[in-house]
Steps between C-alpha positions, in 0.01 A plus 500: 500500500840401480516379148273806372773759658791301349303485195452888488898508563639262254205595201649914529776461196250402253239758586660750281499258175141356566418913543671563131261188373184584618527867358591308155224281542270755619571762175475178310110414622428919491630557171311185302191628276422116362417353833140527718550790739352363782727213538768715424380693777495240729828401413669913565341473811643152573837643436491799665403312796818277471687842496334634828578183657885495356532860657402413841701215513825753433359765696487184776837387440668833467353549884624185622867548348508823747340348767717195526769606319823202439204292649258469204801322323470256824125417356589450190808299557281264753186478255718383229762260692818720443756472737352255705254725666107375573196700660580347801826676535533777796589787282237404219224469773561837658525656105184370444349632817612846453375464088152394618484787749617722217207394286231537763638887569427512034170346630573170333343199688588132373110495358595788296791321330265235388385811236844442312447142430330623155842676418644160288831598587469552859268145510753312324788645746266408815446107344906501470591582835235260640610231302881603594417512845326114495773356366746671759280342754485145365845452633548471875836396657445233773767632755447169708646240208730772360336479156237681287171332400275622288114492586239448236165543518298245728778452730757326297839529526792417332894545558665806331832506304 
């Protein structure tokens, strides 16, 4: 849940943008008298689905910036690398515990962020921070040598620069 809440944090500045494009897009699809109505249909609905899901995800963050307050920079700093921070960090662990309570209170579960995987914004933002998050885990100082490997996949390692 951890990458979904950071996700929900660091996706909030372009929520007003992708909410200016899918009105656009939407008046676009309503106002076209050359195309088959149902598929147009389809596709209003579509969109105004995206929308829905865009506005919970600022109503979300908007709840979690008051909750946590300075914290929710904490999250975002640690799910993007800044400033040397990781998940594992003391301060980002307890900002993430008092987010997640904050989100079951909204009566938000972990299952229920799942739903916003069909928002391409907020899927594409989820895939980043995972893939962000591997690679700050491929490298692991060995404290015992006093140098960093770097572990690959099926046990390999090799000696870091």
């Amino acid at each position: 849940m951890e990458i979904e809440i950071a996700a929900i944090l660091t996706v909030a500045c372009k929520l007003a943008q992708l909410e200016r494009i899918l009105d656009k897009r939407m008046e676009r699809a309503a106002l076209d008298t050359v195309s088959p109505t149902l598929p147009l249909l389809e596709k209003v609905r579509k969109l105004g689905e995206y929308k829905r899901l865009a506005a919970n995800l600022a109503v979300m963050e908007h709840r979690l910036h008051c909750a946590l307050g300075d914290d929710a920079n904490l999250i975002t700093y640690a799910a993007n690398g800044r400033y040397g921070l990781t998940y594992s960090a003391q301060r980002v662990r307890a900002a993430f515990k008092r987010a997640k309570e904050t989100l079951e209170n909204l009566g938000v579960r972990c299952e229920s962020l799942k739903e916003y995987g069909e928002l391409p914004l907020y899927a594409a933002e989820c895939k980043k921070l995972r893939r962000l998050r591997r690679q700050a885990d491929i490298i692991i100082p060995d404290a015992c040598r006093g140098a960093a490997f770097a572990c690959f996949p099926g046990d390999r390692t090799a000696q870091a620069l």
